[in-house]
Each structure stands twice: as structure tokens, then as C-alpha cells.
N, C-alpha and C positions, 0 to 999 in steps of 0.2 A: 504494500500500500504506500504510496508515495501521498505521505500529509503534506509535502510544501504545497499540493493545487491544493488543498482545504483551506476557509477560511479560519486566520488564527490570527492572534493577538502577541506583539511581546513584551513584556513589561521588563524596565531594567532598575538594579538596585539604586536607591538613591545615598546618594556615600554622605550625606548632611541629615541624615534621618534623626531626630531626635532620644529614639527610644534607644533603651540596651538591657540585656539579658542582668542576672544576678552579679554574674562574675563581672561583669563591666562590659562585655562584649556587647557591638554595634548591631541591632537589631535593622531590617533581616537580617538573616546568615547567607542564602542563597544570592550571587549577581544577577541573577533575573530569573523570569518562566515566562515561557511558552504556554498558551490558553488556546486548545485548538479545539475545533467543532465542530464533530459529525454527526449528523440527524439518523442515524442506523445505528442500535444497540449495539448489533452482534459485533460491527465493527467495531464501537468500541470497545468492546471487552476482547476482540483478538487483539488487537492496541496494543492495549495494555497487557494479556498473557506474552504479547512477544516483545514486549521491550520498547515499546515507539511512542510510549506514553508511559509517566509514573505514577499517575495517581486519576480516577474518574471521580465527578464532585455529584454524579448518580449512578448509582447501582439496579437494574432493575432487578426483583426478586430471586425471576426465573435463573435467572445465572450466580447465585448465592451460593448452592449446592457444589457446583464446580470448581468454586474459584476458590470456597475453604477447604476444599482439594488441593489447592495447589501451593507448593512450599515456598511461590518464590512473590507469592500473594498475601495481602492485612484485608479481611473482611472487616470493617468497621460499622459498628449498630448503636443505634441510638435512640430513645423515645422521642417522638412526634408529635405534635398536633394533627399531621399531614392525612388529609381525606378524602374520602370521593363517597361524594354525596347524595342519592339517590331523592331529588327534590322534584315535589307532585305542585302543580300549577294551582294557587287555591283560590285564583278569583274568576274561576270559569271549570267547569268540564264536570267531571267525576269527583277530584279530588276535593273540589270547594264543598262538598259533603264531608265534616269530623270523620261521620263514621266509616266513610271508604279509607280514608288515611290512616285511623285506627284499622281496619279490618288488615290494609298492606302489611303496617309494623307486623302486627301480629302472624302475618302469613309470613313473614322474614326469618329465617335460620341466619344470625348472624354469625356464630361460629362458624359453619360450611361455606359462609362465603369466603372469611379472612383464612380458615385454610385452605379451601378449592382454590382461589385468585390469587393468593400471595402465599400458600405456604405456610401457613400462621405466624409470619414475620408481623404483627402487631398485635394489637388489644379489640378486644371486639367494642362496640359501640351503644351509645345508650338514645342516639339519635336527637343529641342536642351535639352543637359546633364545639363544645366545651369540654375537651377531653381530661385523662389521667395527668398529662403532663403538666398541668396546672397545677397540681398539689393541692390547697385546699379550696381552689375556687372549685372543683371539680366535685361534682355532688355522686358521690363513688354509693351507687345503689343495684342493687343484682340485676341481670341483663333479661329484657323483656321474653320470658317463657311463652316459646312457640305454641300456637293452639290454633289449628285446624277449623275446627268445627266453629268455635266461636268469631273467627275470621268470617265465614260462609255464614252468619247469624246476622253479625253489622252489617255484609252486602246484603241481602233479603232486604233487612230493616230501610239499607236504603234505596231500593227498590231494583238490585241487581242479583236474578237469578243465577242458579250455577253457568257458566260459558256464556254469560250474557254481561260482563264489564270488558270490553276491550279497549287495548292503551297501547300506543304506538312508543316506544321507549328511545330515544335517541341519545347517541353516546357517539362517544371518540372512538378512534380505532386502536390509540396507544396504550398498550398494556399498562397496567390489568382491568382496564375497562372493560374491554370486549368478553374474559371471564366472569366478572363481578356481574355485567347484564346477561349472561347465558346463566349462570346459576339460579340466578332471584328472577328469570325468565320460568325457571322448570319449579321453583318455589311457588310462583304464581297462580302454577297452572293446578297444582293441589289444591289449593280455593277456590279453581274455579273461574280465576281470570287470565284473557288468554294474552301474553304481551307480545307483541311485533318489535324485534329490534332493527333501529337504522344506522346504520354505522356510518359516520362521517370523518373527513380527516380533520384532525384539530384545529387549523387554521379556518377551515370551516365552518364550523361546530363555535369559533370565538371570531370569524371572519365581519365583516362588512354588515350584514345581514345579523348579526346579534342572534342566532339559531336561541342558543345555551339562557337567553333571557326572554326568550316568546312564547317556546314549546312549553307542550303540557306534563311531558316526564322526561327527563333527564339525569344522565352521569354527571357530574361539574366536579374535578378536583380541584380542591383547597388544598392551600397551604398554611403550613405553621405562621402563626403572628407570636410578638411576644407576651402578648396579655391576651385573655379574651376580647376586648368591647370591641375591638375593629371587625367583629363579624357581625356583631348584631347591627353597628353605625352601617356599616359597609352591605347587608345581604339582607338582613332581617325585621328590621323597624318600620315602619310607614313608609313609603318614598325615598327607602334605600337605594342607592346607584345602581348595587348589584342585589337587588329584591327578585332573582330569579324566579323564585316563588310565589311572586305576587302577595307574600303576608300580610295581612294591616291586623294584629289582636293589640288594641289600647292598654292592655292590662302589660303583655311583653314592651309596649312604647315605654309604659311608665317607668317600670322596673328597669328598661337599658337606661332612660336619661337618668335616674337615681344612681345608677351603678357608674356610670360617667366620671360624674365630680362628687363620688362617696371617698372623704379619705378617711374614715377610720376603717380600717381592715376587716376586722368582724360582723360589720355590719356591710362592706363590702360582698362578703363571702354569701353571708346569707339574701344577699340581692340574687349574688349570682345563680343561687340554690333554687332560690323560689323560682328564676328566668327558666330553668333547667327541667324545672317540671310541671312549665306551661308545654317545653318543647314536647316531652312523652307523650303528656296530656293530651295535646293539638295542634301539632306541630306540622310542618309542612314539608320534615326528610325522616327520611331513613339515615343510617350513617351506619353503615355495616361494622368499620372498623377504623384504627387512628394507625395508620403505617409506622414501621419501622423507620427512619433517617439512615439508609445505606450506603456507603461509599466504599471503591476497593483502590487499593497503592499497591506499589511492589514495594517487599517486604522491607528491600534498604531502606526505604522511603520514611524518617521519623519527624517527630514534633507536629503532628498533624493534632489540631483544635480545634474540635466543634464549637457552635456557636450555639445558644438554647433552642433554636428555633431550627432553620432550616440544618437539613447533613448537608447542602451544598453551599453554606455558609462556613467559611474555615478561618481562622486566624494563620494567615501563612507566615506570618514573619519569623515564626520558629522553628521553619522546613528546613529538616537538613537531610544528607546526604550519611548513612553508614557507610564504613568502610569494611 
């Protein structure tokens, strides 16, 4: 593979850098990196097993298994906020019914999806944006128990017999999208509803045409933030920018702009808490599970430093080279 036709970036050391390591030594250590960019995984991870790259700043799952195979390889794992988000349109269709959106959760096996699509490389989901990696904003309650039957009760209730809900489901085609919608596809069809996937490429799917903010069911990955509230400002509140969902519940408005500008912590937390079980309550996603943060280096490759939030957020100034 010849990278010099890829586009790449190179950044060189700056010899006036302010910072320095313990010992005194002039932070970075490296004279420069190369930041190159291929849109093909597999590419990347032969790359990097052969030497023409030292470090990927994403891992995708599937290649996990092989590469802590290999001795000349650092699988590096991290907990995430990082998600993909099974969000039902709630100001029009099916979904603006509670109890079809209750009925979905409920038809959801969220463990079979986080280990069918990824392997069990994360935490399953409690279908609020507000994951474990929060620590105590994170309202840590047991994961919604599958039940069949009473799925197919709240469809009846709201006026959809068995093989009479159908839902057009549209996703991306970049892994692990295209798994996560064939499983909760064949989840589906146990209660009863039949779902259609459409696969688009992502560029598409977030192109011109805003697909990911019109349709009525959708994949959307999210990413780590460093606190919660930029999900709810940002996806969730009234006249959010990115209200994929179409939300408006006054009672979740209130609760985010309190949690906004709460600065005593405890009463913070219990903002967050209450927010978290409007989302189970009535909420407008699924959230199968919170990914793992995966990255892989060749094993010389040291001082690598996540950052809390994204795995492809690194502090590199502390990359060095073993001998």
C-alpha cells in the first residue's frame, strides 16, 4: 500500500513548547507525526499489523479478536459514553403513541444486541443518553426485562395487531450499524412488528438532505461529551438543533434547564436521576448499549493517554518510541 497518494497530515515538534515531563525533559518527546486517513477499516488494521502505521485512534470491534493475537500489537479499552441510538420519530407516525415506544423497549434484548454487534465490548443500556461512565450522574438501575407478551398487549392497546405495525428502519452502513438493525430487526418480528431496513452511506444518512433528522426510525451514533447536559441542550429538549426525535415532554425541558446552572452536586445528581427516568418512562430511544473507547498501537508504541471522553482523543505529547 503506498500511503504517500493518501491524504495525510504532518505535524512537526515545536522546540519552544512550554511544557516538560517530571524529570525536566521538553514535552513532546516525538519530532513530529504523520496523521494519515483511510476511509477502509480492513486497510487500516493491515497498516498497522504491517508496520506503515503505529498507532489507529479507532478500533472497530470486529478486529479486536485478532489483533490481541498478535505480539507485536496494544489492544487499548476504555469506558465510553459512545452510542448508537435506536431513536423513534415522536411527533408523527407510530411512535408519537407512549405505548408503541414502551411496547419497542420492551421487545428489545439489549444484551444480544451488545454481544451479537460488538462482541460484548461495552455495557448494555438503560435507554437514557446518560451512561455508567458518569459515575454518579448515572442513575445505575437493572436493565429493562424482556417480555414478549406484554410488548404485543401495549401494541393491541394501541391499536396494532400482530404483523400489523410496520416501520421502515434507516441506518448507516458503517459497522456495527448494519448488525445492531438486523438483530432488533429479528427482535421485532417476535412482537409482531415487521421492520424494513434501509441502508445508506453515512455521508448520506448526515448528507444535505438531513435523512438522520426527518425519518421516522433511525440508527444515529453518538458520541462521548464530557458531562451529560450537551445531549439533552443539543438532541433532547424542545427545539433542540439535533431533536432527531422530535421530543417536546415540559417536564424533561424543566428538569434539563435546572440541571444546566445547578451547582450544588447532589442536587445536580438527583436532577439528573429524575431526567433519566422520564427517558425509560417515555422516552423517544432505545440505547442498546455504551461502546467500549478502542484503539490499537504497535506494541513499541508507549505513553499513549486517553482522554475521558473520546478513545480517539489522546494526549500525545508523551509518545515515545521503545527500544
Amino acid at each position: 500500500m503506498n500511503l504517500r497518494k493518501i491524504l495525510y497530515f504532518i505535524f512537526k515538534r515545536n522546540p519552544d513548547y512550554w511544557m516538560k515531563d517530571e524529570e525536566g525533559n521538553q514535552l513532546p518527546y516525538l519530532d513530529g507525526m504523520e496523521f494519515i486517513f483511510l476511509s477502509d477499516s480492513t486497510a487500516q488494521v493491515e497498516a498497522l499489523r504491517g508496520g506503515q502505521v503505529d498507532y489507529l485512534i479507532y478500533l472497530p470491534s470486529e478486529f479486536v479478536p485478532v489483533l490481541e493475537e498478535d505480539p507485536d500489537i496494544e489492544v487499548y479499552r476504555r469506558p465510553s459514553n459512545t452510542a448508537y441510538v435506536l431513536r423513534m420519530r415522536s411527533d408523527r407516525g407510530p411512535a408519537s403513541d407512549v405505548r408503541v415506544r414502551q411496547a419497542l423497549k420492551l421487545g428489545t434484548d439489549r444484551a444480544a444486541i451488545l454481544e451479537g454487534a460488538v462482541g460484548g465490548l461495552g455495557v448494555t443500556g438503560r435507554d437514557t443518553p446518560i451512561g455508567p461512565m458518569y459515575g454518579d450522574f448515572y442513575l445505575d438501575v437493572p436493565e429493562l426485562e424482556r417480555d414478549v407478551e406484554k410488548a404485543k398487549e401495549l401494541l393491541a392497546e394501541a391499536g396494532y395487531g400482530e404483523g400489523e405495525l410496520k416501520i421502515t428502519l434507516h441506518t448507516q452502513e458503517s459497522s456495527p450499524v448494519p448488525a445492531i438493525a438486523t438483530i432488533w430487526q429479528e427482535q421485532m418480528a417476535e412482537i409482531g412488528v415487521e421492520v424494513e431496513i434501509q441502508r445508506v452511506p453515512s455521508d448520506v444518512y448526515y448528507g444535505a438532505e438531513n435523512m438522520w433528522l426527518e425519518v421516522d426510525f433511525a440508527i444515529t451514533d453518538w458520541g462521548s461529551r464530557c458531562y451529560p447536559q450537551p445531549y439533552l441542550d443539543q438532541a433532547y429538549v424542545t427545539g433542540a438543533p439535533w431533536n432527531e426525535s422530535h421530543w417536546s415532554d415540559p417536564e424533561l425541558d424543566e428538569l434539563a434547564a435546572a440541571a444546566a446552572k445547578e451547582m450544588d452536586h447532589e442536587t445536580r445528581v438527583q436532577l439528573y436521576h429524575d431526567i433519566q427516568r422520564i427517558f425509560m418512562e417515555r422516552g423517544p430511544v432505545i440505547i442498546p448499549f455504551f461502546m467500549e473507547n478502542m484503539w490499537g498501537a504497535r506494541s513499541n508504541l508507549k505513553g499513549l493517554r486517553p482522554t475521558v471522553t473520546w478513545g480517539t482523543a489522546l494526549d500525545l505529547r508523551w509518545v515515545y518510541f521503545e527500544d
